[in-house]
C-alpha positions as CSV (number, residue, x, y, z in Angstrom):
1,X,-21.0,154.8,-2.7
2,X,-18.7,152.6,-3.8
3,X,-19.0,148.6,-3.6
4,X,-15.6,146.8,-3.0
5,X,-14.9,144.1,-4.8
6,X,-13.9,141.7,-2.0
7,X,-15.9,139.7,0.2
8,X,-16.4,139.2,4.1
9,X,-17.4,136.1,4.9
10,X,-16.1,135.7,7.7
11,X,-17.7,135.6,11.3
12,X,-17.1,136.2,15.1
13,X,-14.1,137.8,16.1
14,X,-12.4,136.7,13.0
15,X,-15.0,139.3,10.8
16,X,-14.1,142.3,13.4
17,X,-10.5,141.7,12.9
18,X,-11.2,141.2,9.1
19,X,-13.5,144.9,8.8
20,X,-10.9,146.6,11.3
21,X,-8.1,145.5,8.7
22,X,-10.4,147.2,6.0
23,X,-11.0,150.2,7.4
24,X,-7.0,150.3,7.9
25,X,-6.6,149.8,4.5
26,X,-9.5,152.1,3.6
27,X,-8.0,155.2,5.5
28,X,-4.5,154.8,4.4
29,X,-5.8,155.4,0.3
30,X,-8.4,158.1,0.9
31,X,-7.7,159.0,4.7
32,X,-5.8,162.7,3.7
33,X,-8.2,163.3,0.9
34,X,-10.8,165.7,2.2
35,X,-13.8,163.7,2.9
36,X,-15.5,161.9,5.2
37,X,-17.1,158.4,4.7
38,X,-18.5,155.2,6.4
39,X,-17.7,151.7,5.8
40,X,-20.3,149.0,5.6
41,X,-21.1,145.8,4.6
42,X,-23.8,144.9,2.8
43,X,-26.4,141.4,3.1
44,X,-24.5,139.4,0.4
45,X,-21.1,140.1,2.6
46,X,-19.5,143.0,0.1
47,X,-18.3,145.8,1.5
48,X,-19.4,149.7,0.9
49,X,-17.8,152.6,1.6
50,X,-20.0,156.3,1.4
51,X,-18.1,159.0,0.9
52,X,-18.6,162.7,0.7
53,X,-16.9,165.8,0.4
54,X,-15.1,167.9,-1.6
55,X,-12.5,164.8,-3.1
56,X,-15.2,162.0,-2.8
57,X,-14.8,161.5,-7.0
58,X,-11.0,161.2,-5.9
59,X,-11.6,159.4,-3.2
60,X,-13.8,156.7,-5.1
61,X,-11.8,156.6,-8.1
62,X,-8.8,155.5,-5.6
63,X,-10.9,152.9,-4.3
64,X,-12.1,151.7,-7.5
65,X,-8.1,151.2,-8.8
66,X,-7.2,149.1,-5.6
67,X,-10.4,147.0,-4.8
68,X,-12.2,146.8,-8.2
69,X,-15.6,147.9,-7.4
70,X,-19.0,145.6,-8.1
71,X,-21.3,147.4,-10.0
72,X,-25.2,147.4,-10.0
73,X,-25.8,146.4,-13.8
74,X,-23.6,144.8,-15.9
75,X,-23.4,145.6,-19.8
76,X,-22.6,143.6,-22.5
77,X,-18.6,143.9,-23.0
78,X,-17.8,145.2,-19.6
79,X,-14.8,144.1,-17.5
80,X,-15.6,143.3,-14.3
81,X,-14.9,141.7,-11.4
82,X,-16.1,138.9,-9.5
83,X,-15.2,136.4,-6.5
84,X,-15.0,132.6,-7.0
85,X,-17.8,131.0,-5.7
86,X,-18.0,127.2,-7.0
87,X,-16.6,125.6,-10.1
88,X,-17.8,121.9,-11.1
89,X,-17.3,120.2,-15.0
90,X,-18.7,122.5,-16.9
91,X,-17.2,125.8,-15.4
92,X,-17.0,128.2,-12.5
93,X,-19.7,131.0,-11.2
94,X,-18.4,134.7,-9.8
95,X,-20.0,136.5,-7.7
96,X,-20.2,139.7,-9.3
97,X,-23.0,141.3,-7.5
98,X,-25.1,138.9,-9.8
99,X,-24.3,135.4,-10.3
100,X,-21.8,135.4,-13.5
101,X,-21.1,131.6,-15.0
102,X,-17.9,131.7,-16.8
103,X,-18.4,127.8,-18.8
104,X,-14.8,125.9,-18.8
105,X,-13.9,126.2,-22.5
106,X,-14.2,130.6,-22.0
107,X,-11.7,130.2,-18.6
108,X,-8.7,130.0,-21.6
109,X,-6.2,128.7,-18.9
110,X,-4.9,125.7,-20.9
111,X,-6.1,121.9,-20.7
112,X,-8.0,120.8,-17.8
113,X,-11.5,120.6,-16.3
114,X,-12.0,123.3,-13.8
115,X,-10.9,121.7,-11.0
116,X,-7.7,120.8,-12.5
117,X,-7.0,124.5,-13.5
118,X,-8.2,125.8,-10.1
119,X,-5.3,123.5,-8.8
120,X,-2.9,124.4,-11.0
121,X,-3.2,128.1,-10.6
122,X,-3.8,128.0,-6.9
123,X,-7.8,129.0,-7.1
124,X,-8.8,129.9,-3.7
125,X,-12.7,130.2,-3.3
126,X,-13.8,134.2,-3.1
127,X,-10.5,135.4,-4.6
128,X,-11.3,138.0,-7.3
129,X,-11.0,137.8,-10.7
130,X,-11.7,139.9,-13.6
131,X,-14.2,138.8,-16.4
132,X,-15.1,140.1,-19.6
133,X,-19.6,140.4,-19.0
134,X,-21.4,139.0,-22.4
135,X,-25.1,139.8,-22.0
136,X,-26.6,136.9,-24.6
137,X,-23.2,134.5,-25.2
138,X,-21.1,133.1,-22.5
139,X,-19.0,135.2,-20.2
140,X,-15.2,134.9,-20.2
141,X,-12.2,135.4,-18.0
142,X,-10.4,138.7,-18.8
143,X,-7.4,138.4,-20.5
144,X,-5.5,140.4,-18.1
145,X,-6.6,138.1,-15.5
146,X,-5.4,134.9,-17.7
147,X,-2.2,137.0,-18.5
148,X,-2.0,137.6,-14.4
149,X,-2.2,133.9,-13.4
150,X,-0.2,132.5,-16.2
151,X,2.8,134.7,-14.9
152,X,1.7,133.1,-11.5
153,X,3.4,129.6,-13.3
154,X,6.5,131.3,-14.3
155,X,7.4,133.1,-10.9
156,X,9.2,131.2,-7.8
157,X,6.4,129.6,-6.5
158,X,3.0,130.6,-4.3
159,X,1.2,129.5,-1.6
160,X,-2.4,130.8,-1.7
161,X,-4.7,131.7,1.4
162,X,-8.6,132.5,2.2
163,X,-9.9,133.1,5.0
164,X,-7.4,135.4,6.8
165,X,-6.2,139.1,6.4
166,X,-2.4,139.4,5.1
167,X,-1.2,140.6,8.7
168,X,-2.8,137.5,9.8
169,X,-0.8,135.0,7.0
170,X,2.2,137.4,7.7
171,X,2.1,136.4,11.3
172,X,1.8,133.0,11.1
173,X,4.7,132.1,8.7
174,X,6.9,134.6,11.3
175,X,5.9,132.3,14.0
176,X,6.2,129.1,12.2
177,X,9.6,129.6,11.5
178,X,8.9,130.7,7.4
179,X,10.3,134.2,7.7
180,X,13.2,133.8,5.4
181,X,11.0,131.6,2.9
182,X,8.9,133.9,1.6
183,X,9.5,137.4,-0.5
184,X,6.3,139.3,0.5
185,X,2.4,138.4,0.9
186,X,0.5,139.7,-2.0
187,X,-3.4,140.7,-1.3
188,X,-5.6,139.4,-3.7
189,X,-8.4,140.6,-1.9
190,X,-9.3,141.5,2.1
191,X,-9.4,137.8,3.3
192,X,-7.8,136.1,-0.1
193,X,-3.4,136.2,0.5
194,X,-0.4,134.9,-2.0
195,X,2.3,134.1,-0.2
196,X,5.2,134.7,-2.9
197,X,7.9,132.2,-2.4
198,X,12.1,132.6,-2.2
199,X,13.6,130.7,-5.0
200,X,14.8,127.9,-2.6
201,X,11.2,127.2,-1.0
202,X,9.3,124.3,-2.4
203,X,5.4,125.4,-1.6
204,X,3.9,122.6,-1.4
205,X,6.1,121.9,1.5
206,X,5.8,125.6,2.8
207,X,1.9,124.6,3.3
208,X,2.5,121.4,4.8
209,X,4.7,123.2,7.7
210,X,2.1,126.0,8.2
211,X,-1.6,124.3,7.1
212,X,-2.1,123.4,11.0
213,X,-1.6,127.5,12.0
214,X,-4.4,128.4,9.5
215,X,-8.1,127.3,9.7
216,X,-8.0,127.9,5.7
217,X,-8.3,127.1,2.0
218,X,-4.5,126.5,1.3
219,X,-3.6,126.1,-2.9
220,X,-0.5,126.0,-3.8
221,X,1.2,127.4,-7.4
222,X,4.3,125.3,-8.8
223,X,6.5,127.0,-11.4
């Protein structure tokens, strides 16, 4: 069984739209290999997917490399991955199967208290991110994962999105007029989007035009 690194929080029709995206997704990585599996989602809102059959190591390995994968006990050094859950002064928790507090001064995202750094870097709560686990010190932020959002502040600009599926995100810019704004919609995880912006769009203004459309968490990224 594998454990998907990506959350489902969401409820009502909004969750069967969200676990019929995933088992889209699900199928179109492992859906020619030869096995057979079963998607489900566990009390703390992660999914699982069991698999069997002659490709299942395949098949999980696949999964593993596009959804990062919670695991059931953490060792000291590991790389990991966990969603946001809160952030206050002294730092933010991940939910990593296990609550994981990553204390402000290990984030290594430049000056700022969290909540300033979640800002700048467009933080949406229950995105993923990858930590580096320390079993009797404090945990840290990967460094791929600083690497990956201080590119974020170099690029053209993002809008970032909780709370929907990237179909759903990709829709509603279409309709709001935003088709030409935007390059492509990047999934961070099944319900977390970045909306990468053309060169001409100003994001902060992208959100304004489309925050109505989408009952969300909207953070924006400003080069």
């Amino acid at each position: 069984m594998v454990v998907l690194a990506t959350k489902l929080y969401v409820e009502g029709d909004a969750r069967e739209r969200a676990l019929d995206s995933l088992r889209s997704l699900v199928d179109n990585e492992i859906g020619e290999l030869a096995v057979e599996y079963e998607l489900g989602v566990r009390h703390d809102d992660f999914p699982s997917v069991t698999i069997e059959g002659e490709d299942a190591p395949v098949a999980r390995n696949v999964l593993r490399e596009e959804f990062g994968e919670i695991v059931p006990d953490l060792e000291d050094g590991d790389t990991a991955i966990g969603t946001l859950e809160s952030w206050d002064d002294e730092g933010v928790v991940l939910d990593a199967g296990e609550e994981v507090r990553i204390p402000a001064d290990e984030l290594g995202l430049g000056p700022g208290d969290p909540t300033q750094l979640r800002e700048r870097y467009g933080l949406v709560q229950h995105m993923p991110l990858q930590f580096v686990y320390a079993e009797d010190g404090p945990s840290r932020l990967a460094d791929e994962e600083r690497d990956r959002l201080y590119e974020w502040t170099r690029g053209e600009g993002r809008l970032n999105v909780n709370s929907a599926t990237r179909a759903e995100v990709r829709a509603t810019l279409n309709r709001a007029g935003h088709a030409q704004d935007y390059v492509t919609v990047e999934r961070l995880g099944l319900l977390e989007q970045s909306v990468i912006c053309t060169e001409d769009t100003d994001p902060p203004g992208l959100l304004a035009s489309v925050g109505e459309y989408l009952p969300a968490e909207l953070r924006c990224v400003v080069p």
